[in-house]
N, C-alpha and C positions, 0 to 999 in steps of 0.2 A: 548545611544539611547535617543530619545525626547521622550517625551508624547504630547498630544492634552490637553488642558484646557479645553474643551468641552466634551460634552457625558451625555449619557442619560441609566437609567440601571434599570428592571421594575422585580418585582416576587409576586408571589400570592398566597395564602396561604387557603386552606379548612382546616376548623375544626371544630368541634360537634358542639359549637355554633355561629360562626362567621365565615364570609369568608372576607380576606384580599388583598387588592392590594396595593405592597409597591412602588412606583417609586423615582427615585433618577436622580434631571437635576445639571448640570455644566455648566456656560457661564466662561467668560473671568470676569477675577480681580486679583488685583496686592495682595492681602492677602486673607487667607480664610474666607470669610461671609457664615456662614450657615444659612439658614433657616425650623424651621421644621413644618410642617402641619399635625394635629394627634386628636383623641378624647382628650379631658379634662381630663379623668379615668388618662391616661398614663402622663398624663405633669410632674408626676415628677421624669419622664425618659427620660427628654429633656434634660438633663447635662450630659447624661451617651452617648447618641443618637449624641450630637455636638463634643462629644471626639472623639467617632468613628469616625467622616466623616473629623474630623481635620486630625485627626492619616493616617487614609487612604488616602484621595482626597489628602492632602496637603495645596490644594491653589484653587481659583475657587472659584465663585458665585453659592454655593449647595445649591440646594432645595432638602429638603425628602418630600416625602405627605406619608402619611399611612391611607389607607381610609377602615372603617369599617364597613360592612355589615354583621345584625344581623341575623342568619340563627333559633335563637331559636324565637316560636312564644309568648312566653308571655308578655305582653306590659311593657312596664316601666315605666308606669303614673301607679298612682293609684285615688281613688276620695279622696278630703280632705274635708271627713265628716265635721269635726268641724265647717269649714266655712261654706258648704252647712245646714248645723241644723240653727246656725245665720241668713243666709240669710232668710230661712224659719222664722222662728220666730221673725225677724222682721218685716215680711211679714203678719204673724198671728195679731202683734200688731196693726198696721197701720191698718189691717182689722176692729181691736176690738175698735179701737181709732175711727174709722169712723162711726163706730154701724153697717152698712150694705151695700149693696149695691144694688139699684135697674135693676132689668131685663131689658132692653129697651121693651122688647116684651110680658112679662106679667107683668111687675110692680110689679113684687113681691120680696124679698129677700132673697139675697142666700150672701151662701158663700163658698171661693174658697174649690175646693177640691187637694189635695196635689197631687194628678196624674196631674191635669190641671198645676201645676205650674213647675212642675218637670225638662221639657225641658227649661223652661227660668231659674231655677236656673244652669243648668250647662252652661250656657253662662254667668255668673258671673265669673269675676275677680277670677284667683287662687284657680279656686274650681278643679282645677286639678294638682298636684303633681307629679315630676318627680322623681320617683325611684333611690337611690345614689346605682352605680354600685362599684364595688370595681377590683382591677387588682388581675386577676389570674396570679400566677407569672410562674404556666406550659404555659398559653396560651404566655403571654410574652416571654419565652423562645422560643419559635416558630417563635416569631415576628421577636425576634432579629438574626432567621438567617436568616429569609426572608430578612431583612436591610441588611447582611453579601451578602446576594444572589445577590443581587440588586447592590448595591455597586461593587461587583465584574464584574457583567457585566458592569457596566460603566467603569471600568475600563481596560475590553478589548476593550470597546467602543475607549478609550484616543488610546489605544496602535495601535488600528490600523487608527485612525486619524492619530497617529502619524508619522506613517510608511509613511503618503503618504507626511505629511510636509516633512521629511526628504529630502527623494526624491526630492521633489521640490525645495527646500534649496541649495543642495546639488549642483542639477544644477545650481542656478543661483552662485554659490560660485567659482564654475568651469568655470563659465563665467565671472565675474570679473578678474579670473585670464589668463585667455585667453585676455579680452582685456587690464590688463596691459602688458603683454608682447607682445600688436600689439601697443602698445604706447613708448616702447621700441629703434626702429629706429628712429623712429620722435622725442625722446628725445636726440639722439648723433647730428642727423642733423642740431636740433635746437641752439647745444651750437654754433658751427659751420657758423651757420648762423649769430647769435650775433655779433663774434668777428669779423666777416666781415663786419656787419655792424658799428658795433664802429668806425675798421680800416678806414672806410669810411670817417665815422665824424671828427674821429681825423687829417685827414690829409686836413679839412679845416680849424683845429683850430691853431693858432700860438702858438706854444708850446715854445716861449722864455722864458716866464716870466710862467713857470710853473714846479714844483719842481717835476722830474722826481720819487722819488722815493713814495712822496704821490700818488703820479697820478697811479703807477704801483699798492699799495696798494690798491687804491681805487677801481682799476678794476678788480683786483682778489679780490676782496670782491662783487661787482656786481657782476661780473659770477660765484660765487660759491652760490650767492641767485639766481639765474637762475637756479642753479642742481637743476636736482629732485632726485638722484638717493639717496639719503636717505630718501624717500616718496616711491622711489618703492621698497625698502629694508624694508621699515616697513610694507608697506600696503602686502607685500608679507608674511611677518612672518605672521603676523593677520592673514591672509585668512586660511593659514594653522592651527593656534595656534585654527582659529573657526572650523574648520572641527575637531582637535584633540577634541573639546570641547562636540561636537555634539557627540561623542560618550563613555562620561563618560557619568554615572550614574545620573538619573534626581533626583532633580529637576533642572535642566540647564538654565531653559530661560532667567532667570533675568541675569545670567552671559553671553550669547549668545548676551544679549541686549547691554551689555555694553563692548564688543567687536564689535559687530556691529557701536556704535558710536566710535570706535576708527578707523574704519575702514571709517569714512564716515568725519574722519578726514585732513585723509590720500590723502582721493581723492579730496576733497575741496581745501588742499594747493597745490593735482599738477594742478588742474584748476587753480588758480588764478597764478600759477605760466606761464604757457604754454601761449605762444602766437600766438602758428600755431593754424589755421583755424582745420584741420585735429586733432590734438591731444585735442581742444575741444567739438569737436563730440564724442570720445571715451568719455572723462571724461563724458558728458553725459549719454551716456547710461550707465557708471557704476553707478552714482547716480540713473538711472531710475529702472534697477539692484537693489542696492541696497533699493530703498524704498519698492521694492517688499517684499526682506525679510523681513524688519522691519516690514511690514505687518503682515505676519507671525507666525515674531516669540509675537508678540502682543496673542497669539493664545497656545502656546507651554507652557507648566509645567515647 
């Protein structure tokens, strides 16, 4: 069976203090690239996180996100007194260094009151504090089967991409071999045609002074590079050798690919070989055929 190198595979997670959405994408790539997207707390569950997706996916451009929404209400900033006291107090100095300061509106002297100042020290530089959360390794354990969860649906995601390559494969595989065997007549016809026209030639050329027995070599040596029928002998085992191949056990694609250039080998030499108008429209469309798949299998695990 193939797989799909694409797929997308999402699970969610309620718990007492957090709610979780885990998603997991797959594009097209020749090795596995993961990438993971997660809080800070867990990062150093991002080696255990990339085994998994290696071990699983295989291959594929993997994104995991794991996005965390905190359901408990207590904030995780705190105030960092220490710097708000400083800030104050050098705020008192500068006060005390200046002696006082005058009212615009009675002239007289005042000085600050620490309510008045309050809200412009917490707009000061790092007078706020972010609380170091630590990993619960119960809620983790939660995590990591929502990742298990998510994972799995992408991977019925591949299998049923897969099923519809197949299919599509599969047709064009049976149409290649459909038109080599409409290329088949027009390959007897053509040798046929050849040595009639040689016979042609030859019987204007004076063959006195010409050494019958190179001449005979030489011409069954042309018309055996004229065959193709060791081109349709091969390109035929191939076609079948990739249908048998398409139904071991994936990962397949990279060996599918390189069947595929062997098959696009096949049809290259009987085009250049063929010189009927007719048997180059075939080769066409099996190259047109064929790029389809390669298409494809660009696509396939």
């Amino acid at each position: 069976m193939i797989l799909s190198m694409t797929g997308y595979g999402k699970s969610e997670l309620n718990l007492i203090n957090a709610n979780f959405t885990i998603e997991v994408r797959s594009l097209n790539s020749k090795q596995i690239d993961a990438n993971v997207k997660m809080s800070s707390v867990y990062r150093d569950k991002e080696i255990l996180l990339r085994k998994l997706l290696s071990e699983k996916l295989q291959r594929g451009k993997i994104e995991l996100s794991i996005w965390r929404e905190s359901s408990n209400l207590k904030t995780k900033y705190r105030l960092n007194t220490e710097v708000i006291k400083e800030y104050h107090n050098q705020i008192l100095q500068m006060e005390k260094d200046l002696s006082f300061k005058w009212n615009i509106w009675s002239f007289t002297p005042f000085k600050s009151k620490s309510s008045d100042i309050i809200p412009s020290l917490l707009k000061m530089p790092e007078v706020m504090i972010k609380g170091e959360e630590e990993v619960d390794e119960n809620e983790w354990k939660e995590i990591e089967k929502g990742v298990n969860s998510a994972i799995d649906n992408l991977l019925q995601f591949r299998i049923d991409e897969g099923s519809k390559l197949d299919e599509d494969i599969k047709s064009r595989i049976n149409q290649l071999s459909s038109l080599l065997k409409d290329i088949a007549p027009f390959a007897k016809d053509r040798i046929g045609k050849i040595k009639e026209s040689l016979s042609e030639k030859l019987s204007e050329i004076d063959r006195k002074n010409i050494d019958e027995n190179r001449f005979e070599q030489e011409l069954i040596y042309y018309l055996e590079k004229q065959d193709i029928t060791e081109e349709q002998v091969r390109l035929s085992t191939h076609l079948n050798y990739f249908l048998d191949t398409m139904k071991t056990d994936f990962p397949n694609g990279k060996k599918l690919g390189f069947i595929s250039q062997e098959i696009g080998r096949e049809i290259n030499t009987i085009g250049s070989k063929s010189s009927d108008a007719e048997m180059q429209k075939i080769v066409v469309q099996m190259k047109d055929e064929l790029e389809k798949i390669k298409e494809q299998l660009l696509n396939i695990l």
